[in-house]
C-alpha distance (Angstrom), angle and dihedral (degrees) to the residues before:
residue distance angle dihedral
X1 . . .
X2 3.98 . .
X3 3.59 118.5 .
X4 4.00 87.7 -118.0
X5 4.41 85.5 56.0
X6 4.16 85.8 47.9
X7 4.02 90.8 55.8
X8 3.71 94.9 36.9
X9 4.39 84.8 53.8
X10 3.74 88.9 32.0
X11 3.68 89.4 58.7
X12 3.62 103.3 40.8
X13 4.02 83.0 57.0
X14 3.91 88.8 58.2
X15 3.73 90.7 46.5
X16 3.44 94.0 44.3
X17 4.11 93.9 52.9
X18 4.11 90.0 42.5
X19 4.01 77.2 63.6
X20 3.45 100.4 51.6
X21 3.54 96.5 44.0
X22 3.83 90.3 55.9
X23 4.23 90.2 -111.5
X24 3.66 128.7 143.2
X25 3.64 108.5 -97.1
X26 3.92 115.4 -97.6
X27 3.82 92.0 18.6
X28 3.58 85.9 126.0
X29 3.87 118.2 60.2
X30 4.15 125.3 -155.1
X31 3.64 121.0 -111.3
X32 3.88 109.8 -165.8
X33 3.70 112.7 -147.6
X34 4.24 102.3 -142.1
X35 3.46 91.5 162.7
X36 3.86 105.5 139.4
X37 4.07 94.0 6.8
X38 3.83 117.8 103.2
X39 3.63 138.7 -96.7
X40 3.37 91.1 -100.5
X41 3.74 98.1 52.0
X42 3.91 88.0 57.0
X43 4.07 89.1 51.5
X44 3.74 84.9 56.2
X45 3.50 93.7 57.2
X46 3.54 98.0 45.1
X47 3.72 96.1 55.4
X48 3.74 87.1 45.7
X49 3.82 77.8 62.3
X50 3.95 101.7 -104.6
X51 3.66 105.5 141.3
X52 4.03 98.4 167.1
X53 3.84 117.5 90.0
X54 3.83 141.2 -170.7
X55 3.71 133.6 -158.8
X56 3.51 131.7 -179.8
X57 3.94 96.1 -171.7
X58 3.86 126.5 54.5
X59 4.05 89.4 -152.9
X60 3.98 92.5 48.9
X61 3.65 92.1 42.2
X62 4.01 103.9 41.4
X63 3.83 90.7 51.8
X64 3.92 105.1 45.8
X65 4.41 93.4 35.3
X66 4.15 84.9 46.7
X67 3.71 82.0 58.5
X68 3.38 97.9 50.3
X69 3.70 99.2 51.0
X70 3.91 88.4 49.6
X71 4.34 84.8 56.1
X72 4.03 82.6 49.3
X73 3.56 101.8 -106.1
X74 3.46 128.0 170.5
X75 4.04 116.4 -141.4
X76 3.59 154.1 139.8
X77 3.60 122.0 -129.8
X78 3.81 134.6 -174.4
X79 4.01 125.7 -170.6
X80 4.09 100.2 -124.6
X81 3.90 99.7 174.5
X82 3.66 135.7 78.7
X83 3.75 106.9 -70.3
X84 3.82 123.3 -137.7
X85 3.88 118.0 -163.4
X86 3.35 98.6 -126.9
X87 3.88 91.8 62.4
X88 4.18 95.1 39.6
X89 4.02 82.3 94.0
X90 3.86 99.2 64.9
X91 3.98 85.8 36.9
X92 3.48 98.8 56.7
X93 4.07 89.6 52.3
X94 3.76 91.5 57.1
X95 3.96 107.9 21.5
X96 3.95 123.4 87.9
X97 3.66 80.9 -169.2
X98 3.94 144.8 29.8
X99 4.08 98.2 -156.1
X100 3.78 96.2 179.4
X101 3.71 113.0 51.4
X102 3.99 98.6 158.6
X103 4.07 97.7 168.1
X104 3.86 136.7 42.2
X105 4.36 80.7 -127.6
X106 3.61 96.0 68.7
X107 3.86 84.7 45.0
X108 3.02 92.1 61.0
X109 3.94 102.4 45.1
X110 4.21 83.4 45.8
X111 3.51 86.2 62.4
X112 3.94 94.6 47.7
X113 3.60 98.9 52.9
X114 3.82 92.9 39.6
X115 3.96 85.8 56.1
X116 4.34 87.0 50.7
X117 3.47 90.1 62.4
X118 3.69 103.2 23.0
X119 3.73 101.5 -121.9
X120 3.94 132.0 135.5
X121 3.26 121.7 -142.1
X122 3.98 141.2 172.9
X123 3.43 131.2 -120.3
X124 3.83 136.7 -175.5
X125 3.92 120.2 -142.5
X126 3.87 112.1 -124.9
X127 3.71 115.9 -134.5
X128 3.76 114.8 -156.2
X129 4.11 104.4 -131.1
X130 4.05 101.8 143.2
X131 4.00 121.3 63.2
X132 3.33 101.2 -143.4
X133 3.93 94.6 82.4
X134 3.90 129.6 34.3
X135 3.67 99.7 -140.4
X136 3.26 124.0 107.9
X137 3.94 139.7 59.3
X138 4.19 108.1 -57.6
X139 3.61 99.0 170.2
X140 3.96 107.7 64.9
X141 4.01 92.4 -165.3
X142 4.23 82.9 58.6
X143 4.15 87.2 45.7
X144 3.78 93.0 50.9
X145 4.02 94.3 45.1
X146 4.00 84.7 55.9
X147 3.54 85.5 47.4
X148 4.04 89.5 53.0
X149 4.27 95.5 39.6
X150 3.90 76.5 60.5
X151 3.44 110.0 47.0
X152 3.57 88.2 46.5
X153 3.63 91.1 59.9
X154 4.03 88.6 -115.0
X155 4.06 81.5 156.3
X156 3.37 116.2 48.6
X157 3.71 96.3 -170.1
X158 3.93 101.0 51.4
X159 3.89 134.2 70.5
X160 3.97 116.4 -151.7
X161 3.70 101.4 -141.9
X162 3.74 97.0 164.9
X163 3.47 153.3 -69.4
X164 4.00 142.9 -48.8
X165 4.07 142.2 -151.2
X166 3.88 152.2 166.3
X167 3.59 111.7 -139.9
X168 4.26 118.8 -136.1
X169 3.41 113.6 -80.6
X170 3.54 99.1 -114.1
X171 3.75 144.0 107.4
X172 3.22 99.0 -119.0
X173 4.08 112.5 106.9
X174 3.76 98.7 -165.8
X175 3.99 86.9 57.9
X176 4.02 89.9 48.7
X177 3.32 91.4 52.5
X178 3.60 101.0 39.2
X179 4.17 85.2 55.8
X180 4.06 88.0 53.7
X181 4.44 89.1 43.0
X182 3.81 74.7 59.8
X183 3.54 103.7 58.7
X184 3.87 93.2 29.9
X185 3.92 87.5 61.2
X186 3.72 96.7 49.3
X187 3.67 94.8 47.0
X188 4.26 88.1 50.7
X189 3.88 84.8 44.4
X190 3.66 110.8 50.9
X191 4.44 95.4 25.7
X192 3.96 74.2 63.8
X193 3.32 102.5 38.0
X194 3.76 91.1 51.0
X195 3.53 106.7 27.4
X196 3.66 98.2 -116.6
X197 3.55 128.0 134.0
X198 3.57 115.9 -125.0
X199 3.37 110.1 170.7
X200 3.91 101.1 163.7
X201 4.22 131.1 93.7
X202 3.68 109.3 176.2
X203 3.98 102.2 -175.0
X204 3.43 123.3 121.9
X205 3.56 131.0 88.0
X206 4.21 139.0 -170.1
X207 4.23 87.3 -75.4
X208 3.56 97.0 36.8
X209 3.70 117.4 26.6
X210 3.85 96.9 109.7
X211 3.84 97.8 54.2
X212 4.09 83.6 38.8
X213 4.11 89.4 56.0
X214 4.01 89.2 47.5
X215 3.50 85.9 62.1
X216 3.72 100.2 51.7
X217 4.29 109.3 -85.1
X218 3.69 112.2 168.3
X219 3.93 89.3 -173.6
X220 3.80 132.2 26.6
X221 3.85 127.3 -162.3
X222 3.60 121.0 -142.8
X223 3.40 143.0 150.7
X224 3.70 124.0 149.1
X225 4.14 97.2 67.2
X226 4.08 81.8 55.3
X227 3.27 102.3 43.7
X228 3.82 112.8 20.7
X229 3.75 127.4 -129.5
X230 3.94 120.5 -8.6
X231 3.75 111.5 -92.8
């Protein structure tokens, strides 16, 4: 199948879970994952009208979405992967979106390139729920004084919109779900708490994304039932 006939299926899926989780229909938007697929892979999906990107790597994703802008092409991109400081310069330029903010440090470096260039831009707080990878916010006291720097407009530069996670690898439903109850709760909790609208749950992933829109995603990430294997 074309990439255009994998998003057209892809999105029916989505559409078809929003339903049977009693949501509106499009309350839950598509990130495609073209991490590690090639520039012209992406300009396929655009012009099948996909407008919503993820990258894992800052590198990958500043070279091949630079591109695109210079062709004229209109997109959305969000930073998915673990984000080291000395790279948040380069994402700012290109990113809409930093998705996995995982210390208070690279807060605080978003915030100083943003401010070089003048540019806002969101980000979404990653919370660590699955224990096959270390990124992510452990320590819920360090999540919630994030939460605070923000809603005290600490950073100028950057809107909190929500928050971010990887479910366990496993194949057990009730412990998918139970990681995305998780992240659910603490976005409920704390955008009360503080007074701050968070409005976004990116969990949800090729394996997963159903049971992840049951429990209330706004944005899924995938990328392989798109685009095929890695390359």
């Amino acid at each position: 199948m074309s990439i255009a006939e994998n998003l057209a299926q892809v999105n029916a899926s989505i559409r078809s879970a929003e339903a049977a989780a009693g949501r509106s229909s499009e309350s839950v938007r598509l990130l495609a994952v073209s991490k590690f697929h090639p520039l012209e892979s992406v300009i396929e999906a655009i012009e099948a009208g996909q407008r919503f990107f993820g990258e894992n790597r800052v590198q990958e994703a500043f070279s091949k979405f630079s591109e695109l802008l210079s062709r004229g092409y209109d997109f959305d991109l969000h930073i998915i992967g673990t984000l080291q400081r000395n790279k948040v310069r380069d994402a700012v330029k290109i990113a809409s979106c930093i998705e996995s903010v995982d210390r208070i440090v690279v807060l605080e470096e978003i915030e100083r390139q943003c401010a070089k260039i003048s540019k806002n831009i969101d980000v979404l707080l990653e919370v660590h729920t699955g224990e096959e990878t270390k990124a992510g916010f452990t320590d819920s006291a360090e999540l919630e004084r994030a939460i605070s720097l923000c809603a005290q407009k600490t950073y100028p530069h950057i809107t909190l919109t929500g928050l971010m996670t990887m479910a366990p690898n496993t194949d057990n439903e009730e412990e998918i779900r139970r990681s995305f109850r998780i992240i659910r709760g603490l976005r409920d909790t704390f955008s009360e708490k503080y007074a701050i609208s968070l409005p976004e749950l990116s969990m949800g992933m090729s394996g997963d994304y159903p049971l992840a829109i049951a429990e209330g995603a706004t944005i899924v990430r995938i990328g392989s039932a798109i685009f095929g294997a890695r390359q």
